[in-house]
MIMARVO-596334 format. One record per residue (C-alpha): residue number from 1; y, x, z. Coordinates in steps of 0.05 Angstrom, whole numbers, plus 32768, in hexadecimal, padded with zeros to 4 digits. Layout:
N
<NUM; <Y; X; Z>>
...
END
This chain:
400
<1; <7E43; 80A4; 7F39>>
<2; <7E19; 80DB; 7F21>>
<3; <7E3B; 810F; 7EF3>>
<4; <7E48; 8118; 7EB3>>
<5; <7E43; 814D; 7E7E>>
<6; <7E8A; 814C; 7E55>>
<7; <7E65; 818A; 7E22>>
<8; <7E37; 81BC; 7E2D>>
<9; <7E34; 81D2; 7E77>>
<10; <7E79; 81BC; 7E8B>>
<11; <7E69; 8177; 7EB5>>
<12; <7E9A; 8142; 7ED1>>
<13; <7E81; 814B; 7F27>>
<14; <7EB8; 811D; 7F43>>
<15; <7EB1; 80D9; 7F65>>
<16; <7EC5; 8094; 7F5B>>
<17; <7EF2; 8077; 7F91>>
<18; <7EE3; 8022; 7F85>>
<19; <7EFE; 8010; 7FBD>>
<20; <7F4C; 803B; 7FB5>>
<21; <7F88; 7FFC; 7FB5>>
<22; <7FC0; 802C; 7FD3>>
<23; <7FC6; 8074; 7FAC>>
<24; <8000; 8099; 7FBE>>
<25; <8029; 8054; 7FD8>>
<26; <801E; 802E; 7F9F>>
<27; <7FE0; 7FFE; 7F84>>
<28; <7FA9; 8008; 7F5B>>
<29; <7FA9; 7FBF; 7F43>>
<30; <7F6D; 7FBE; 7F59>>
<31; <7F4D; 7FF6; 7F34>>
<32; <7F38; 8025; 7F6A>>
<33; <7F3C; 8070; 7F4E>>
<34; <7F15; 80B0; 7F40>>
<35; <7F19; 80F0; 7F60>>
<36; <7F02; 811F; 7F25>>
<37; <7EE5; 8160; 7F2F>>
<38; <7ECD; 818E; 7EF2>>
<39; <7E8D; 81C4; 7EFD>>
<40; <7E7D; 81F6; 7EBD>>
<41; <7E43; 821B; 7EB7>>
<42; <7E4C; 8260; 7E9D>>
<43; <7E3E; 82AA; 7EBF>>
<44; <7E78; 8290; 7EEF>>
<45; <7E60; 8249; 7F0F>>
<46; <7EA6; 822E; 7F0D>>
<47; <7EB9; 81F0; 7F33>>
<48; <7F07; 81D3; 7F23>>
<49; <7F1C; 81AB; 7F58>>
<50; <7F04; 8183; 7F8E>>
<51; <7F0F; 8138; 7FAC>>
<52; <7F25; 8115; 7FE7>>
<53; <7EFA; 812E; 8029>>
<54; <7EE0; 80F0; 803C>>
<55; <7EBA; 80F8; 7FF6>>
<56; <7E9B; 8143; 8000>>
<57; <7E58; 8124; 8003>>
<58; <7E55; 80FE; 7FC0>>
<59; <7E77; 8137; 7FA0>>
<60; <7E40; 816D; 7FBA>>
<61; <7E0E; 8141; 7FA9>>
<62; <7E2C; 8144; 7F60>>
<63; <7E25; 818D; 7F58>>
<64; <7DE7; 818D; 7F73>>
<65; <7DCB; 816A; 7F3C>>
<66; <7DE1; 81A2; 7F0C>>
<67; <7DE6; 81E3; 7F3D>>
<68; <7DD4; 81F8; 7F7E>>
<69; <7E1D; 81EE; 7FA0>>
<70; <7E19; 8238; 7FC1>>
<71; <7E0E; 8255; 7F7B>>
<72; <7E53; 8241; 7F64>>
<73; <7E7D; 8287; 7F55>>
<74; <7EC6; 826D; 7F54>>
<75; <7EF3; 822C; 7F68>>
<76; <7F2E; 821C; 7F43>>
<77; <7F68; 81F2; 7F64>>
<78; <7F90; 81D7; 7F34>>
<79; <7FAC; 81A3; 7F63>>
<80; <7FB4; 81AA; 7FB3>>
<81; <7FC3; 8167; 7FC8>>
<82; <7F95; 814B; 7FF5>>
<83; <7F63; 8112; 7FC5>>
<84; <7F5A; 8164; 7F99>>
<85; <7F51; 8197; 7FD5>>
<86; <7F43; 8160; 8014>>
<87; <7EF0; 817E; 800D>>
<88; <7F09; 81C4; 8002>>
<89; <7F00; 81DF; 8040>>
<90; <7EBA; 81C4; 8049>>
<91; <7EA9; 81DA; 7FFF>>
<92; <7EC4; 821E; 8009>>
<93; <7E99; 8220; 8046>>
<94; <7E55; 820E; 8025>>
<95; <7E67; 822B; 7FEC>>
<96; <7E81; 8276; 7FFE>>
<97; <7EA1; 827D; 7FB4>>
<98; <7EB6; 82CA; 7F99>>
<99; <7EFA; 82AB; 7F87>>
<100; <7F2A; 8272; 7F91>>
<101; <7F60; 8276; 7F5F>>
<102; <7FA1; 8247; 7F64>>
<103; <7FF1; 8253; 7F48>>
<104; <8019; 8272; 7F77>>
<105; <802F; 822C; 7F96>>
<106; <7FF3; 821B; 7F9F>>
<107; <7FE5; 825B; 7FCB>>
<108; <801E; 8240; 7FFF>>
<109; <8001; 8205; 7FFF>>
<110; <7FBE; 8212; 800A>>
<111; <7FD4; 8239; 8048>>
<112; <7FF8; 8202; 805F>>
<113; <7FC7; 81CC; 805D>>
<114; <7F86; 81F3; 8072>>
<115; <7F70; 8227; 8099>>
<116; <7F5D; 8259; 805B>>
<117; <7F4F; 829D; 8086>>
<118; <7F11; 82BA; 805D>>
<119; <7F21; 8290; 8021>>
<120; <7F28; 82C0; 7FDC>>
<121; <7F5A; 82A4; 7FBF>>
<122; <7F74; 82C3; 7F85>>
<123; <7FBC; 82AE; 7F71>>
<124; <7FC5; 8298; 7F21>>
<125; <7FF8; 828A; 7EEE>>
<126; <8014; 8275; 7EB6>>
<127; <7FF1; 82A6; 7E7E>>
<128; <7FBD; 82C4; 7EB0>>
<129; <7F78; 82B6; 7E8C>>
<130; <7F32; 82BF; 7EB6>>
<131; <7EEF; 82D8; 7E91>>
<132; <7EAD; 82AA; 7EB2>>
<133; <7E87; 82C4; 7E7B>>
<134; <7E86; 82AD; 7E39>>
<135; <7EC5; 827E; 7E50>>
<136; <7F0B; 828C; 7E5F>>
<137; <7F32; 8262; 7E8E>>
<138; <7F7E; 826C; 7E7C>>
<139; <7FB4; 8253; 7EAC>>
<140; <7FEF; 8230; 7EA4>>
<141; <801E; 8216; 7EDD>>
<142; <803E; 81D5; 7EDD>>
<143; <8065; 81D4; 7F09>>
<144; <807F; 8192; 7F2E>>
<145; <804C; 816C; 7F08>>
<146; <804B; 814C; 7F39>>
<147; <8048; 8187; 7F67>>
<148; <8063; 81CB; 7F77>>
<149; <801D; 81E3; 7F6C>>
<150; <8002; 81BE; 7F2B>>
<151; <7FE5; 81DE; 7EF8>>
<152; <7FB1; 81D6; 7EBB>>
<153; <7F7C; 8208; 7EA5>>
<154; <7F65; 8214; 7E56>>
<155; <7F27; 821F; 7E43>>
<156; <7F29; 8235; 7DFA>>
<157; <7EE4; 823A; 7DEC>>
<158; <7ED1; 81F8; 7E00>>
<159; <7F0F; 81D7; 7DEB>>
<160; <7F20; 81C2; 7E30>>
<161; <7F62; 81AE; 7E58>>
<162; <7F5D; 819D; 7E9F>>
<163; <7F9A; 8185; 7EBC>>
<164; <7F97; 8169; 7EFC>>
<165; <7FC2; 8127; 7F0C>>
<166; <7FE5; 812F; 7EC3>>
<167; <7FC8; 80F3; 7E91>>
<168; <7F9D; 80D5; 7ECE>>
<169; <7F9A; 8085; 7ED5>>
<170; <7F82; 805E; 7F11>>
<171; <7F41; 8042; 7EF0>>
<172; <7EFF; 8041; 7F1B>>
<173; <7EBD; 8031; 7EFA>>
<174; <7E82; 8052; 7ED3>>
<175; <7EA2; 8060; 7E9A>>
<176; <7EBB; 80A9; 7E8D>>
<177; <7EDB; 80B2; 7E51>>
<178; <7F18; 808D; 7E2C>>
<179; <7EF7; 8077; 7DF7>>
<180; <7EC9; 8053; 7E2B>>
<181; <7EF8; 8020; 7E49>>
<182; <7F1D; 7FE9; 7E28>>
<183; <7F59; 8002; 7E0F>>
<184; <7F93; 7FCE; 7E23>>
<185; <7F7C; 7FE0; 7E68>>
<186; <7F84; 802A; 7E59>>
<187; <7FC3; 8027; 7E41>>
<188; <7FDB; 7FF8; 7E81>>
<189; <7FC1; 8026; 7EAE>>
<190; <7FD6; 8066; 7E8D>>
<191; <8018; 8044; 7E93>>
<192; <8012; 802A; 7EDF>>
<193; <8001; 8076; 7EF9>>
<194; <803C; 8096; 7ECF>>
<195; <8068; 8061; 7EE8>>
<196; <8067; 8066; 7F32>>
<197; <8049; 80B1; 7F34>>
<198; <8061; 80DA; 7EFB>>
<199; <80AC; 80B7; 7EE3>>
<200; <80D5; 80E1; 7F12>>
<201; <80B5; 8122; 7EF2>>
<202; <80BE; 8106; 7EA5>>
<203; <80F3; 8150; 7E95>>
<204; <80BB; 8173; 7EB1>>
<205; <808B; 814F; 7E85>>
<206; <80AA; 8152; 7E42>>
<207; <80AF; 8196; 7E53>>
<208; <8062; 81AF; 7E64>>
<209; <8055; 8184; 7E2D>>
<210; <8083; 81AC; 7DFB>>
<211; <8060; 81E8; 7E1C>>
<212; <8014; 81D8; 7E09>>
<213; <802C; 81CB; 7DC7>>
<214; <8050; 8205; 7DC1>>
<215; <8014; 8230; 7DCE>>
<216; <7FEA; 820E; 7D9C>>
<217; <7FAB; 8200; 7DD1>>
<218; <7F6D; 81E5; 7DB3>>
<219; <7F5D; 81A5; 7DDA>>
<220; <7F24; 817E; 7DCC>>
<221; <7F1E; 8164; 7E16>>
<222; <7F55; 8155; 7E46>>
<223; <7F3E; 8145; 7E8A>>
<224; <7F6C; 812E; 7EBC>>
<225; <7F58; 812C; 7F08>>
<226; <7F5A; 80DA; 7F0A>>
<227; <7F3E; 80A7; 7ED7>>
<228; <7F15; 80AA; 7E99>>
<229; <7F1B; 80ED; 7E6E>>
<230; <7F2F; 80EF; 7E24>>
<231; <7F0D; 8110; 7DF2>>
<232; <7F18; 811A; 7D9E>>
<233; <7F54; 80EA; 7D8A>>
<234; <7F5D; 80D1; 7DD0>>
<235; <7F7F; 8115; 7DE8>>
<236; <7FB6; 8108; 7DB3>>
<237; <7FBF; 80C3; 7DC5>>
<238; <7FBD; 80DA; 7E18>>
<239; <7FF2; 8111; 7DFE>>
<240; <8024; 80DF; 7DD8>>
<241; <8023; 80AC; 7E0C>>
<242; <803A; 80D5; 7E3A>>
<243; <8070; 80F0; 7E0B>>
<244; <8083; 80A6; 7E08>>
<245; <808A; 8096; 7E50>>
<246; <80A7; 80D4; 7E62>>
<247; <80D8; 80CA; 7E29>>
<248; <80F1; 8085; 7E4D>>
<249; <810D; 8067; 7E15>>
<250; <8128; 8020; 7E1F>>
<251; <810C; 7FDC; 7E01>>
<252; <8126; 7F99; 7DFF>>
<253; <8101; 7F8C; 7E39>>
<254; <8121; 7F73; 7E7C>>
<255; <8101; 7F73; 7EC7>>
<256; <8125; 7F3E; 7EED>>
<257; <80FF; 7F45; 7F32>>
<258; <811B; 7F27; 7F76>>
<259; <8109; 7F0E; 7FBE>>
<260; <8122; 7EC9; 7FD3>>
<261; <8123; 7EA6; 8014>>
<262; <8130; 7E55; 8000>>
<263; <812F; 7E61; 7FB6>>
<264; <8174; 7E61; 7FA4>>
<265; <8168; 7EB2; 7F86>>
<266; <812E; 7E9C; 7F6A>>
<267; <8158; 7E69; 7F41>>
<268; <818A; 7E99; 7F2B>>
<269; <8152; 7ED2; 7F12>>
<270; <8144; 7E93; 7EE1>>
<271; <817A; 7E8A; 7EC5>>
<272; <818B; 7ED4; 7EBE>>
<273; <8147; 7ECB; 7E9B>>
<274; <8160; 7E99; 7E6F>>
<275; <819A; 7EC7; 7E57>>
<276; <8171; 7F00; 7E50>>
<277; <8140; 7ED9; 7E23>>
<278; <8178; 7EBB; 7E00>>
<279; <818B; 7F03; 7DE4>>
<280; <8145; 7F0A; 7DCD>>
<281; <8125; 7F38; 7E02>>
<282; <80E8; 7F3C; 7E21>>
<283; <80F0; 7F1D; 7E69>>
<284; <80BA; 7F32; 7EAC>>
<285; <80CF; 7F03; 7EE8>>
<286; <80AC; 7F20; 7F24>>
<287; <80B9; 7F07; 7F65>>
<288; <80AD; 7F3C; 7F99>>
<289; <8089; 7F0A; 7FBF>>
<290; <804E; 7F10; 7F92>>
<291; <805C; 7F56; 7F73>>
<292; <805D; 7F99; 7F92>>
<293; <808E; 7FD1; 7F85>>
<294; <8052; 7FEE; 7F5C>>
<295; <804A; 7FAC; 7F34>>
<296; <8096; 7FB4; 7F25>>
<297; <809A; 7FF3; 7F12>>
<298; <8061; 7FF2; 7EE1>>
<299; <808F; 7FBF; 7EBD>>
<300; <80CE; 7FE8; 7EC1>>
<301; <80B7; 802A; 7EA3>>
<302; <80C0; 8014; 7E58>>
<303; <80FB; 7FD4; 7E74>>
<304; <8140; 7FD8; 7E5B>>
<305; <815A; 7FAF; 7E93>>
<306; <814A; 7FA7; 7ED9>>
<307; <816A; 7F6B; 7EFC>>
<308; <8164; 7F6F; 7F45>>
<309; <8173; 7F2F; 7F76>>
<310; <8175; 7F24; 7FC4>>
<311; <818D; 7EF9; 7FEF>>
<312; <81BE; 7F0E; 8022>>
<313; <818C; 7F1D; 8063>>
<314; <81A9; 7F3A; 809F>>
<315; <81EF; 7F51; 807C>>
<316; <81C1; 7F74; 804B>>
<317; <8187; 7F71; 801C>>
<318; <813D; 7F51; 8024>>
<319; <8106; 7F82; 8040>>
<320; <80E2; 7F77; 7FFD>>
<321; <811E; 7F8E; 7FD3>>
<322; <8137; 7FC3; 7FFC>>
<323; <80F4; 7FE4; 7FEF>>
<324; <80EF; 7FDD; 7FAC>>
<325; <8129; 8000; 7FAA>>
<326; <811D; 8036; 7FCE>>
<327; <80DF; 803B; 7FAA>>
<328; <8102; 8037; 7F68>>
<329; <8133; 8069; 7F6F>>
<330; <8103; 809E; 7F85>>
<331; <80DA; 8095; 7F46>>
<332; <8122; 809D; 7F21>>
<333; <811B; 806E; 7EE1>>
<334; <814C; 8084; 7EAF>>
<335; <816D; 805B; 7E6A>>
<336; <8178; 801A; 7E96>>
<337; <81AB; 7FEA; 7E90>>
<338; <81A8; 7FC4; 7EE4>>
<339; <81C0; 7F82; 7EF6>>
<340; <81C8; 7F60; 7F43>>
<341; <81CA; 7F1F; 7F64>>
<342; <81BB; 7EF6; 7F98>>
<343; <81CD; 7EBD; 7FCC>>
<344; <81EC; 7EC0; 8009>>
<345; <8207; 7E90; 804A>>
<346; <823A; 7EAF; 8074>>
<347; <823B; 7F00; 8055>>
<348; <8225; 7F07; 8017>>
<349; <821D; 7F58; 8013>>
<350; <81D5; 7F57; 7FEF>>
<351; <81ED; 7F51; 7FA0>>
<352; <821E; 7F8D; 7FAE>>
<353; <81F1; 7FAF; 7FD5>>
<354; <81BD; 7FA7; 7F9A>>
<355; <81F3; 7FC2; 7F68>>
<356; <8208; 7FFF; 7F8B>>
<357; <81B8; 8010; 7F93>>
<358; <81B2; 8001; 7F41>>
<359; <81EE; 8024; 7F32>>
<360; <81DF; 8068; 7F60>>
<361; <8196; 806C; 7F30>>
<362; <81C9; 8074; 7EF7>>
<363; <81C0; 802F; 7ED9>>
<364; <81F3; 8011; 7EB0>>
<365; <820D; 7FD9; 7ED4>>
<366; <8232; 7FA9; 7E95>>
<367; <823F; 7F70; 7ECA>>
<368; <8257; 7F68; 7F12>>
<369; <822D; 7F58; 7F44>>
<370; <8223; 7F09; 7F4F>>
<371; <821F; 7EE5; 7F8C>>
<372; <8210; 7E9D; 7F9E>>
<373; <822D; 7E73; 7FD9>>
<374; <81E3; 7E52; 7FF0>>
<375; <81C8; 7E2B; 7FBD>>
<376; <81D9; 7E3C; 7F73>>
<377; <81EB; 7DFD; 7F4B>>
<378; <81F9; 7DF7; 7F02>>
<379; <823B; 7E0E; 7EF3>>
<380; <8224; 7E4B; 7F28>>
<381; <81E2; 7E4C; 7EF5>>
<382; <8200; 7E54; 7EB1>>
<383; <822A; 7E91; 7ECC>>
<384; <81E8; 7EB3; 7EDA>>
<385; <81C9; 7EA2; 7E93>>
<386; <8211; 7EC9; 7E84>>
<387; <81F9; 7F05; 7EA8>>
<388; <81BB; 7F03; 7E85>>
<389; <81D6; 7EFF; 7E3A>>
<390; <820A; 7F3B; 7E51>>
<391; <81D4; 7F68; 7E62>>
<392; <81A8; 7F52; 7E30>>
<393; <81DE; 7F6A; 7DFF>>
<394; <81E6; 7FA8; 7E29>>
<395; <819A; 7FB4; 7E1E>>
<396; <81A0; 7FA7; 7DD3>>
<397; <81D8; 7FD7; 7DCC>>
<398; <81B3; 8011; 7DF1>>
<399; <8173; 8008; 7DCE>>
<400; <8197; 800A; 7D8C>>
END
């Protein structure tokens, strides 16, 4: 994709990735991705960012269509993780920039991933501000979004926020703005990135959030380092949805997701189903068998419940489940009320197993785990659709 001029000399230079289905261990359902990268003209030829090495090529041959790569003054590297900095080394090369500014993490880690001996790098932070001419680049860490090193850069005269992964979505295709791509889409992928990338950061969010508004910036463009860009109205909407999903708040909205080996689980997430519905929540079945972790936890950020069923494999848990789990709890989804089940033949340790996972994320767990000898018949049945209604209440008394 060629590049693309946001306003007056300041250019989206990144590259489209169509081909991207695992980003950081999860799916891009199948959206493939961008690696953005942002080039201002001014006195100071600024470049901010870079994109995964394999892409160095398309991403020189961007510049080139607006400057002669060697006459770019200064790289900023808002982000060092390896799809932002991976064509550093050979851009820094070709390019020979004056100065390399990064936060003081990202110093460290620049050091430890590359060889930077020669490189003038100029360490940054929160409140240092950078003249390239009739343009100021002001700095402001953030910290553990999602890195040590993160940070955004202001540009008051144009307007501008660039914040590396913060507000990015997985969405690959010729389209560059917000107001470009059909919304619904938007939103779901806005969603699916903050869901299995950003949720275990969501303090730290609420926070840098409270801190842009706090200093008042001027923002007409916020450009994040994956996805479209948003521009006029669309940087409040970016802004408030992540203030939503950061905020976690719980709907009447229920996950029930679950392995099975002969069905008999399968049965069960039904009828916990049934009693779920039967309390008037929204109900996602999603048998791991067809959905991912990814898939899952796109459904759980905004879920009130998450019902979680195995049979008993091994004395423990399905392969399926077990990562899920581990998957889930290092994304750390708060305001959840859990439930566990599952069938068993000779042990039956999965549904506890399950429960002490839930209950160690902080979930409130309103009902024991249940287990079922084999296959599950009716009387077995109705005390799942039990289970159901009792979270379903639990759910409705948390959400309020």
């Amino acid at each position: 994709m060629q590049p693309v001029e946001i306003t007056k000399d300041v250019h989206w230079v990144g590259v489209v990735d169509w081909d991207c289905r695992d980003f950081h261990g999860y799916s891009t359902s199948p959206r493939g991705t961008t690696y953005n990268a942002y080039l201002i003209k001014d006195e100071k030829i600024t470049l901010f960012d870079t994109v995964k090495s394999e892409f160095t090529g398309n991403l020189l041959c961007n510049i080139a269509h607006i400057v002669k790569p060697g006459d770019i003054d200064y790289i900023v590297v808002n982000h060092v993780e390896m799809d932002h900095s991976g064509a550093l080394p050979e851009i820094v090369a070709k390019v020979k920039p004056e100065k390399i500014f990064c936060s003081p993490m990202g110093e460290r880690a620049l050091k430890l991933h590359f060889d930077v001996t020669g490189w003038p790098i100029q360490v940054v932070a929160t409140g240092d501000s950078v003249k390239i001419g009739r343009r100021t680049l002001n700095f402001l860490e953030t910290r553990m979004l999602h890195w040590p090193d993160s940070m955004a850069t202001h540009i008051p005269e144009d307007r501008i926020l660039i914040t590396n992964d913060a507000f990015g979505q997985n969405i690959a295709g010729s389209e560059r703005f917000a107001d470009e791509v059909d919304r619904f889409e938007l939103d779901r992928q806005m969603v699916r990135y903050y869901a299995n990338i950003v949720l275990p950061f969501s303090p730290i969010t609420l926070k840098v959030i409270e801190k842009i508004e706090s200093l008042n910036l001027a923002i007409d463009y916020l450009l994040p380092d994956h996805g479209v860009m948003f521009r006029g109205p669309d940087v409040a909407y970016a802004i408030d949805s992540y203030k939503s999903l950061a905020a976690q708040k719980p709907t009447k909205k229920a996950v029930v997701v679950y392995d099975t080996m002969w069905h008999s689980t399968e049965k069960m997430a039904h009828a916990i189903a049934d009693g779920l519905l039967s309390e008037g929540l929204s109900v996602k079945i999603m048998n791991l068998h067809v959905f991912d972790h990814s898939d899952v936890m796109e459904e759980v950020q905004n879920a009130g419940a998450v019902v979680v069923g195995s049979p008993t494999h091994n004395n423990g848990i399905m392969p399926r489940v077990a990562d899920l789990l581990t998957y889930m709890k290092g994304l750390k989804p708060q305001n959840k009320v859990g439930g566990a089940f599952g069938s068993y033949g000779w042990s039956g340790e999965a549904a506890k197993a399950i429960g002490e996972w839930l209950a160690a994320m902080g979930m409130d767990m309103p009902v024991e785990p249940l287990r079922t000898l084999y296959i599950p018949r009716h009387e077995d049945l109705a005390k799942y659709v039990e289970m159901g209604r009792t979270i379903g209440r639990a759910v409705a008394a948390k959400v309020g």
